[in-house]
C-alpha atoms as one frame of an Amber mdcrd trajectory, in Angstrom:
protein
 -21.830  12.548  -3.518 -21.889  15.205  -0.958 -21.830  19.276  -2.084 -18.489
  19.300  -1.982 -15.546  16.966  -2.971 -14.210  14.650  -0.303 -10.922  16.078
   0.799  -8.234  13.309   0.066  -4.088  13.404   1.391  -2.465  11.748  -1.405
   0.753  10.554   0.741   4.105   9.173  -1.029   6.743   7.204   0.800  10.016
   7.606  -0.619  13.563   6.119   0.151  16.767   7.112  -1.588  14.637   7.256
  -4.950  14.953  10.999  -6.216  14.151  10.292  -9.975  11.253   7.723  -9.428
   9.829   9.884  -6.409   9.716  13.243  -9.054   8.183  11.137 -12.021   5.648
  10.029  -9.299   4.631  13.419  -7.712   4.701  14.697 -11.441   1.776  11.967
 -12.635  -0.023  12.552  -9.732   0.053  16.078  -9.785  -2.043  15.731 -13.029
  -4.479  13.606 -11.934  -8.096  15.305 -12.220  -9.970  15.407  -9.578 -10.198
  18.488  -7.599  -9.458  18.143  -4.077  -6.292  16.574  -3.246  -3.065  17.621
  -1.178   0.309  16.038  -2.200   2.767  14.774   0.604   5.964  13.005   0.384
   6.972  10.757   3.206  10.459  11.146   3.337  11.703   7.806   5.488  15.002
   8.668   5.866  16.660   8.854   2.771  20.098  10.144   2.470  19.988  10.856
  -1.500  18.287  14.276  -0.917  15.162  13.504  -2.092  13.584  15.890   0.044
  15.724  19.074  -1.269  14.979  17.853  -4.796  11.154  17.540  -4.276  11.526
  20.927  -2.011  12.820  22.639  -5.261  10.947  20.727  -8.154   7.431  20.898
  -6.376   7.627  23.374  -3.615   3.498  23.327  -2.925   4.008  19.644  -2.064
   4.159  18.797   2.044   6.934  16.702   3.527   7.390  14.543   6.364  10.851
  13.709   7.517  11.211  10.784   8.959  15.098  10.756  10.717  15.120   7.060
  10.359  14.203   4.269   7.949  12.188   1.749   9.491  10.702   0.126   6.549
   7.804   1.530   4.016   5.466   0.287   6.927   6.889   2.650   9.386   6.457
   5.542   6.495   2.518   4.330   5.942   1.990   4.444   9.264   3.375   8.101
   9.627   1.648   8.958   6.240  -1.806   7.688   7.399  -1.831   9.311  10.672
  -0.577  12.589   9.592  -3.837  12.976   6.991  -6.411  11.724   9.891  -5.163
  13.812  12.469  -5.207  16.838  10.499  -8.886  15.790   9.177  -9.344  14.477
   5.481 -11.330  12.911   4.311  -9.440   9.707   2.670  -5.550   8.760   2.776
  -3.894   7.486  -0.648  -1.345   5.874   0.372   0.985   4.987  -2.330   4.305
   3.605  -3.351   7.306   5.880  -5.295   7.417   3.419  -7.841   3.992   4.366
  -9.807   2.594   6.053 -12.550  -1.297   7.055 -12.606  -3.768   7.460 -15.107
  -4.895  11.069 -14.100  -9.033   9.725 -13.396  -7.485   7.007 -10.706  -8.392
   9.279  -7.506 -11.715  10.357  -9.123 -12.192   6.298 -10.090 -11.378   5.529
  -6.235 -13.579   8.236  -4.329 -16.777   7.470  -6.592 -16.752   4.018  -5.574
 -15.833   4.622  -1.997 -18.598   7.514  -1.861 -21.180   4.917  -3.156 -20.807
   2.903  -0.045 -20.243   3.856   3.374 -19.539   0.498   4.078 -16.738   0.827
   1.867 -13.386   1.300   4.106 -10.733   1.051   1.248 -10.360   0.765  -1.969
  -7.590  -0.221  -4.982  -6.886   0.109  -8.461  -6.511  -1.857 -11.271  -2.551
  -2.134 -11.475  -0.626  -3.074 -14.363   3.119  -3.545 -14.604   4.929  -0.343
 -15.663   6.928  -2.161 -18.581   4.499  -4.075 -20.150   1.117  -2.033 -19.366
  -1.689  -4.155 -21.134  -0.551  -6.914 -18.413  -2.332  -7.320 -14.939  -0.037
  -7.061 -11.908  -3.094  -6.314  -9.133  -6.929  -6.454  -9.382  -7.420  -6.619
  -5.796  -6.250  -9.444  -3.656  -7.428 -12.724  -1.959  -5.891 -13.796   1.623
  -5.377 -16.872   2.385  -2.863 -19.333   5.074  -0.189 -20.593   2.616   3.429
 -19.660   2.045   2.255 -16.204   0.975  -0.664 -15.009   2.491  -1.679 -12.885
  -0.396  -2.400 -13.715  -3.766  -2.516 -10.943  -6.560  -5.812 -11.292  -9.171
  -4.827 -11.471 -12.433  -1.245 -11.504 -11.647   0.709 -11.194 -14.729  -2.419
 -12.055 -17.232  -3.148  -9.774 -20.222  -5.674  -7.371 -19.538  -8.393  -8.420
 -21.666 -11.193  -6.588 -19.339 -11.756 -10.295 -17.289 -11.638  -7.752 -14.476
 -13.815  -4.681 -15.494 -15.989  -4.428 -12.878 -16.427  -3.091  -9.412 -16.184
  -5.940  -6.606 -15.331  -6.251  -2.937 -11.922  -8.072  -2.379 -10.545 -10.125
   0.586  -7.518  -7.117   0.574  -5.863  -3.710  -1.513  -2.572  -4.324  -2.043
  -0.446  -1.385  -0.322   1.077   0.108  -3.678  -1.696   2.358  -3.883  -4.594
   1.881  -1.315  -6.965   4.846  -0.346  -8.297   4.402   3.073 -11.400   6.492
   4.097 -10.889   8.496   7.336 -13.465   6.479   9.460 -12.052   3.260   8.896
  -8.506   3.675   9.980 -10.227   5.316  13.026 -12.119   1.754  13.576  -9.349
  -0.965  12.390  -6.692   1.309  13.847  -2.687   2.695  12.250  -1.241   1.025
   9.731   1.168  -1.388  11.904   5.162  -0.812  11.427   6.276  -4.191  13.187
   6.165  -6.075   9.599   8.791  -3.305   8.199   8.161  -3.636   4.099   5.764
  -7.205   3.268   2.235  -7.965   4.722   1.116  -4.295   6.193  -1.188  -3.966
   3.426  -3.313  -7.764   4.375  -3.001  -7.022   8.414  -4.659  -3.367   8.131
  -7.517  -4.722   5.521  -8.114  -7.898   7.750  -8.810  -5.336  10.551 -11.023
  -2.943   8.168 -13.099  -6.627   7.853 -13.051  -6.999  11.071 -14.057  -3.766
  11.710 -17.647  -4.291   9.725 -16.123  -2.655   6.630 -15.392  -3.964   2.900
 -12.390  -3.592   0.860 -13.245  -2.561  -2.863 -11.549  -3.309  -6.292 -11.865
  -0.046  -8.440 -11.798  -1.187 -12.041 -11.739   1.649 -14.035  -8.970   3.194
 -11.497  -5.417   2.313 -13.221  -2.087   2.651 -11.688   1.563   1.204 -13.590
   3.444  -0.089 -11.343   7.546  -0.668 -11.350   7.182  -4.412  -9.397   9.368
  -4.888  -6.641  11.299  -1.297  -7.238  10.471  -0.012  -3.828  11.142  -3.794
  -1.668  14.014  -4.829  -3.560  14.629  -7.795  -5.792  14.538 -11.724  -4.558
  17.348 -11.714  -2.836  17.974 -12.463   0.971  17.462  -9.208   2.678  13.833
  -9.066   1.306  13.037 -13.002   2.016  14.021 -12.675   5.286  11.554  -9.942
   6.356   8.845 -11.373   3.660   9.162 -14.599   6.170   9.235 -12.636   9.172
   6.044 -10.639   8.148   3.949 -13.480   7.121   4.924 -15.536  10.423   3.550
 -12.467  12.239   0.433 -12.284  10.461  -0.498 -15.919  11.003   0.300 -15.608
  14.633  -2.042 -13.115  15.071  -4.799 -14.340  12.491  -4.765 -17.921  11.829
  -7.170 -20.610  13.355  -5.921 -24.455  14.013  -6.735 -25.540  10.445  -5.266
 -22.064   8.934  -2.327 -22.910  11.050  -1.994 -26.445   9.568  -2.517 -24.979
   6.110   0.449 -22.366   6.483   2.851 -24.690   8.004   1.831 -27.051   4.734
   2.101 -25.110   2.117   5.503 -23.442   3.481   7.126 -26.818   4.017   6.501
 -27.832   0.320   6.901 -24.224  -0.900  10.467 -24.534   0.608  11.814 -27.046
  -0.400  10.483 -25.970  -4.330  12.340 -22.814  -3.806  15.268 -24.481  -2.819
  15.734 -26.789  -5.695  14.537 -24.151  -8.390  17.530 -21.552  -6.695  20.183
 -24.243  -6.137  21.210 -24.046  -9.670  20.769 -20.292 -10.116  23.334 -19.917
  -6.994  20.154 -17.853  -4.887  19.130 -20.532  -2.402  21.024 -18.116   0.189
  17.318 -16.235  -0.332  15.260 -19.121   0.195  17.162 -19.763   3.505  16.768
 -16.259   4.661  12.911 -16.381   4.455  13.395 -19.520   6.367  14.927 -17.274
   9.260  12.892 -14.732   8.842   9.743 -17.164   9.503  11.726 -18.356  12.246
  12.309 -14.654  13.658   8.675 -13.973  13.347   7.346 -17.364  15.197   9.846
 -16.601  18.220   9.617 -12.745  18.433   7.234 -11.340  21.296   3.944 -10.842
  19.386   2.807  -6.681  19.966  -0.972  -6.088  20.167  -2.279  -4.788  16.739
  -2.603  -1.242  16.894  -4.959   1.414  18.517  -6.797   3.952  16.558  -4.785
   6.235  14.143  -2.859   9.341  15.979  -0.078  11.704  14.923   2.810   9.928
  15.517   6.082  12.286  16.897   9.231  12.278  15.851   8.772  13.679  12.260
   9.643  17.236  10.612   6.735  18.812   8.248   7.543  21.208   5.730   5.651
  22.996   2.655   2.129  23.980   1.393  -0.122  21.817  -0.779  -1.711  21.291
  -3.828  -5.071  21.696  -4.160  -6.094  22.665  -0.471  -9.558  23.739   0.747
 -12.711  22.816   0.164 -13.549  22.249  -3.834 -16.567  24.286  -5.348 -19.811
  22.518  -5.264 -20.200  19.873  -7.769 -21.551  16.573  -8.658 -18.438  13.883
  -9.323 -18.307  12.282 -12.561 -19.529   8.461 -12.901 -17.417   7.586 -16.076
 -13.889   6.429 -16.557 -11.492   8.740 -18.048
């Protein structure tokens, strides 16, 4: 570790979720380690979150976005705001979370071990049912889904209690270190709420850098609070998202993979939601693969700057440089 603390923006992106958004800023407010600043993406709510937050925890900055664009759009604002003004690391983080209060402290020891290191995520367990496994780091891959959650839904039984690269951090809670989003580039808007997270951490690969699992780093997690639940409005832009990715990733064999595994995933779907009267979703993420194979592809983006168009407000928690001190190597 270096004399003093790496400074980290831990950025939330909220929409129209006042009461998940305060229970949020409230666990991470307690979380331990020494040199973080709070900031609440506000992606253009109209619940007045922002007021609330303004009022409940006035040290915490905001950003305003006038328009919602998708949780990508808010990531992207959230990621360059905290380079451009010089930290050290970005947490970027979902509304719909709890924190054990060592998670940052977990994260930054294991990033500071490695330069090589570009991001890193947490163990994450469901918020319900907390001794279960929803995330321990990802694997990519060319099927119907291009990301597949470790440990998804398994008991925790400590099959996972160890530090480890990983193909990707899922975006629920990934901190990014500063040099790395300079090198892949901004966390992309075009794929609006589904796939951000595995397009920014292929580019960190790409970039020469590694993507960490930080096992003794645990998050809750309320599944799907934040995207919505199966339905069609989330299929559709799940579809688009992951047609976008492979256009822009896949080889001839990846591509022969995808098209595959969708084909049989489909139909699946379509029997398993034809008696539950939701096959309307599995047609949406039909069209939305369709949308995303026939829209004009945009170039993946250029290194991280402030983007305009957004409205700060408020002070911060924990700002300045932390007093000189060696960072703990233990879980809490």
């Amino acid at each position: 570790m270096p004399e003093a603390f790496p400074r980290v923006a831990v950025v939330v992106v909220s929409y129209n979720g006042t009461e998940v958004t305060l229970e949020a800023l409230a666990s991470l407010a307690r979380m331990d380690y020494p040199a973080f600043d709070l900031v609440l993406v506000d992606n253009g709510s109209t619940d007045g979150v922002g007021e609330t937050v303004a009022s409940a925890f006035p040290r915490v900055e905001q950003i305003r976005l006038e328009v919602n664009e998708g949780s990508s759009a808010g990531y992207a604002s959230g990621l360059a705001w905290g380079v451009e003004l010089g930290y050290d690391y970005v947490l970027l983080l979902n509304n719909d979370i709890e924190v054990e209060p060592s998670m940052l402290r977990e994260m930054v020891r294991l990033a500071e071990s490695d330069p090589g290191i570009g991001c890193v995520g947490p163990k994450a367990c469901y918020f319900e049912r907390r001794d279960h496994l929803w995330s321990a780091g990802g694997k990519l891959r060319f099927r119907n889904a291009i990301t597949h959650e470790r440990g998804y839904g398994e008991p925790d039984r400590g099959q996972f209690d160890r530090d480890e690269e990983v193909d990707y951090v899922n975006g629920c809670a990934i901190l990014i270190r500063r040099a790395a989003a300079q090198a892949a580039g901004a966390w992309d808007p075009v794929f609006h709420i589904c796939v951000d997270d595995a397009d920014f951490c292929t580019r960190v690969r790409r970039a020469g850098l590694r993507c960490a699992f930080a096992s003794r780093a645990v998050l809750y997690h309320r599944v799907a609070f934040s995207v919505g639940p199966y339905g069609p409005a989330r299929n559709f832009q799940f579809g688009r998202s992951t047609a976008i990715y492979v256009r822009r990733y896949a080889r001839p064999w990846q591509w022969a993979s995808y098209l595959a595994f969708t084909a049989a995933a489909f139909v699946a779907a379509y029997l398993r939601e034809l008696p539950r009267g939701r096959q309307a979703a599995v047609v949406a993420k039909l069209k939305g693969l369709w949308a995303g194979l026939r829209m004009e592809l945009p170039p993946s983006p250029a290194p991280v700057h402030r983007e305009g168009g957004c409205k700060t407000s408020g002070g911060g928690l924990n700002t300045g440089t932390a007093p000189s001190r060696e960072l703990p190597a233990g879980g809490g």
